[in-house]
C-alpha positions in Angstrom: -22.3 -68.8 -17.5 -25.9 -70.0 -17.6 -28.4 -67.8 -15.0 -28.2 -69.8 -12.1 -24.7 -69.1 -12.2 -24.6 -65.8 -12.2 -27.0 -65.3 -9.8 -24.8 -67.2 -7.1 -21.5 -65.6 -8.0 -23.2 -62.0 -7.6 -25.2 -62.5 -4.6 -24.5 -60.7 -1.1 -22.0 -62.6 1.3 -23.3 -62.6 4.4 -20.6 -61.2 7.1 -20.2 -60.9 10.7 -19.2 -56.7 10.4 -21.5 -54.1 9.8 -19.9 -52.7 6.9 -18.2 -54.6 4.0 -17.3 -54.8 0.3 -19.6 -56.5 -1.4 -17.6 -55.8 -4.6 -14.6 -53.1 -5.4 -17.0 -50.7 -6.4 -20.5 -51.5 -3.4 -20.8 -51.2 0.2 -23.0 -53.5 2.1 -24.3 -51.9 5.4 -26.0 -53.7 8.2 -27.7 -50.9 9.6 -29.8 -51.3 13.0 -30.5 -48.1 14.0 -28.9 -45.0 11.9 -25.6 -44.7 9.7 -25.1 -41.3 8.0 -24.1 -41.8 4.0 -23.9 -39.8 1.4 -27.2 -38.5 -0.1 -28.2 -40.3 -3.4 -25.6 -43.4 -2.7 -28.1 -46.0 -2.2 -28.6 -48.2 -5.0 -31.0 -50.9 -2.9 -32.0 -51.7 0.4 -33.8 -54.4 2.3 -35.7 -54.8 5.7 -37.5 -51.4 7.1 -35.2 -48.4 6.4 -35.5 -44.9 5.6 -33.7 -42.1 4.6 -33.6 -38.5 5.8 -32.3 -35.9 4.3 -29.6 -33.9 6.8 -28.5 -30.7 4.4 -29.4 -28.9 1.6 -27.2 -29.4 -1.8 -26.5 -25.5 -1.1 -25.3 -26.4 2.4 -23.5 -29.7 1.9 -21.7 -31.2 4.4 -20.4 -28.5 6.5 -24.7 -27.4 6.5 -25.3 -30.8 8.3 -22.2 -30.9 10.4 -21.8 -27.7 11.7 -24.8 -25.4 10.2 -22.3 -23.2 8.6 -23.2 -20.7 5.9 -20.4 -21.0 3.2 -18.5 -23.5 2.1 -19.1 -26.7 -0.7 -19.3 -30.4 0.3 -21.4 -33.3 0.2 -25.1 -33.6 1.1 -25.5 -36.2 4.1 -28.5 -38.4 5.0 -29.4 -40.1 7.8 -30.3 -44.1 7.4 -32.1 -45.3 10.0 -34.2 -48.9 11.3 -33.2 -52.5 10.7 -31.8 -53.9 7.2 -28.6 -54.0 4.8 -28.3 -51.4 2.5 -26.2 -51.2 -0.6 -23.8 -48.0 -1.3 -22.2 -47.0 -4.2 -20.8 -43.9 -5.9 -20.4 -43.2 -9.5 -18.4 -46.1 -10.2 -15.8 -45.3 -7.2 -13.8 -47.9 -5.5 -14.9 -48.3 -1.8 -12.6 -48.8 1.2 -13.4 -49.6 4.6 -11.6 -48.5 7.4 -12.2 -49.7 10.8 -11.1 -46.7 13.7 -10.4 -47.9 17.3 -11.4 -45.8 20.3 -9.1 -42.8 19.8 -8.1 -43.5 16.2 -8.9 -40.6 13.8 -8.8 -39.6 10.1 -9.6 -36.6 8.1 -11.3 -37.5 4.7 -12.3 -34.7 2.0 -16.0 -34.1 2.1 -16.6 -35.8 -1.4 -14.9 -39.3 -0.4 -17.0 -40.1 2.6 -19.6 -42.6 1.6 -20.6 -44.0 4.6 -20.1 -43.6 8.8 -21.3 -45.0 11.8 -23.1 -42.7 14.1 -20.9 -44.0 17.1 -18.0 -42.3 15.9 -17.7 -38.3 16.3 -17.1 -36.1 13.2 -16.1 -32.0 12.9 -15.8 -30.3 9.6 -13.2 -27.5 8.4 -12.6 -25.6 5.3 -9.4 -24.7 3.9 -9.9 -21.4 2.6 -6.6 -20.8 1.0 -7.5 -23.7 -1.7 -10.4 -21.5 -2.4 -8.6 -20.6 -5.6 -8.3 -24.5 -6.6 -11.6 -25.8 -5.2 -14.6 -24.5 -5.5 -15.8 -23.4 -2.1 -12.2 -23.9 -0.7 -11.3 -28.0 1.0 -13.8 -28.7 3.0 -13.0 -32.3 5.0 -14.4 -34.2 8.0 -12.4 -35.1 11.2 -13.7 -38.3 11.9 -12.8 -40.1 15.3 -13.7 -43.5 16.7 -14.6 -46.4 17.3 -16.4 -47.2 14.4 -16.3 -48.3 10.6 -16.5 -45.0 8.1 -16.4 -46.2 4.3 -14.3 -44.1 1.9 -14.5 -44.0 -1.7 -11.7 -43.3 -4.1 -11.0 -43.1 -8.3 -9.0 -46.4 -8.6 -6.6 -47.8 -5.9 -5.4 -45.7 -3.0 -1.6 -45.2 -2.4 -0.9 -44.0 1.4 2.1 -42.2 1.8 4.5 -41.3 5.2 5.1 -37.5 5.8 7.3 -35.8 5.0 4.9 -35.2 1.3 3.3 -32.5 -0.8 0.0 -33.6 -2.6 -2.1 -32.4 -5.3 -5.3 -31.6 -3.1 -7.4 -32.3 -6.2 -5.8 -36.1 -5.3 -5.7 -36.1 -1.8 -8.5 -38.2 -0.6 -7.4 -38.2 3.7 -4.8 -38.2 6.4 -4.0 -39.2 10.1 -1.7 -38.1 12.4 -0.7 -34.7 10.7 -1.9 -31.7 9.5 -1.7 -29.9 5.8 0.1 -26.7 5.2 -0.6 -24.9 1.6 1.8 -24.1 -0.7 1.4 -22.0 -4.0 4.2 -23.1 -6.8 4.5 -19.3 -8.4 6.3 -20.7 -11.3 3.2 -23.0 -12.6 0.9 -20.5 -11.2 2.6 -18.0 -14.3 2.0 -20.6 -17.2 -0.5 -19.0 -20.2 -3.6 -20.5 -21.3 -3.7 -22.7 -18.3 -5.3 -23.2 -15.0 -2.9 -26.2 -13.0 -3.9 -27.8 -10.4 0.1 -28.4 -9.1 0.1 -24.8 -8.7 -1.6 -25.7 -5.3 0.1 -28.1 -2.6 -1.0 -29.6 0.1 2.4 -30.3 2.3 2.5 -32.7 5.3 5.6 -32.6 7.5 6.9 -34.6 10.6 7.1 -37.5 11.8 4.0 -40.5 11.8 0.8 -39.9 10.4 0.1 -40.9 6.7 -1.6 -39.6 3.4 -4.1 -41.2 1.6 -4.5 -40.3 -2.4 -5.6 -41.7 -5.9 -4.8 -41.6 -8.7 -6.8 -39.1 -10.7 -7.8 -36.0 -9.6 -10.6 -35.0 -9.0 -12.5 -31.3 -9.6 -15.2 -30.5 -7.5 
């Protein structure tokens, strides 16, 4: 492949939606006017943007989203004015779901990349992983309309209820609601510290689980 070849093969695709893939692993974002993302996701930019900072790496994401005082997550900037910029996070694969008017998902705190400042968001914590997370589960309620870019280790597997889930795996859901569970007998193992001691179990009918495959410690 001589230079002028890989130039064209690797260059952006231009696109009639505001976010998209420009590769398994980068986000393109048309932004005009602000998109919140995930502070220190940017690898490149062009047009007139900037970034603000929305929450200290002490606060995280539940400092931005709800000015709470405890609780880990991810620290959240604001992108705002008119140009495309490029998101990526340690080597993570991205996926882009688009969420109609009414349409929600729930996504953990460390797998939202990027969201559209249309659509309305609410953090939680779930303090009875506090002894599998550190910080506890802290996740974002995201509703639309609007795009909101997730990122995940490797390719996604969504699931139906009724399922339990490792939560160090569990990247989001929809339409259903986690119970914990503690597995006593892995919980009683020597010399080890197992993440399936903890579950994450969704019941009823509808909804579905998003996870991948590797878990991932926070």
């Amino acid at each position: 492949m001589d230079l002028d070849q890989f130039t064209a093969e690797n260059a952006p695709t231009d696109s009639a939606e505001p976010f998209q893939r420009e590769n398994s692993y980068t986000l393109d974002v048309e932004v005009a006017g602000t998109v919140m993302a995930k502070a220190g996701s940017m690898v490149a930019y062009t047009g007139d943007v900037s970034f603000t900072g929305k929450a200290s790496a002490e606060g995280g994401i539940t400092g931005f989203l709800k000015e709470a005082a405890t609780g880990e997550g991810t620290p959240i900037m604001a992108v705002e004015g008119d140009g495309h910029v490029y998101f990526a996070d340690d080597g993570k694969k991205v996926q882009v779901v688009e969420l109609d008017a009414g349409e929600s998902i729930t996504v953990n705190g460390e797998d939202v990349l990027a969201f559209e400042e249309s659509l309305s968001y609410e953090i939680s914590t779930i303090d009875s992983l506090a002894g599998a997370l550190a910080g506890g589960f802290s996740n974002v309620y995201l509703e639309g309309p609007g795009y909101v870019a997730l990122t995940t280790h490797g390719d996604p597997i969504v699931l139906e209820p009724p399922v339990a889930t490792d939560p160090s795996a569990t990247v989001a859901w929809g339409g259903t609601s986690p119970d914990v569970e503690v597995n006593r007998s892995l919980s009683d193992m020597i010399g080890q510290e197992s993440g399936e001691r903890y579950q994450m179990r969704f019941d009823g009918d509808g909804g579905f689980v998003v996870v991948q495959p590797r878990e991932e410690h926070v």
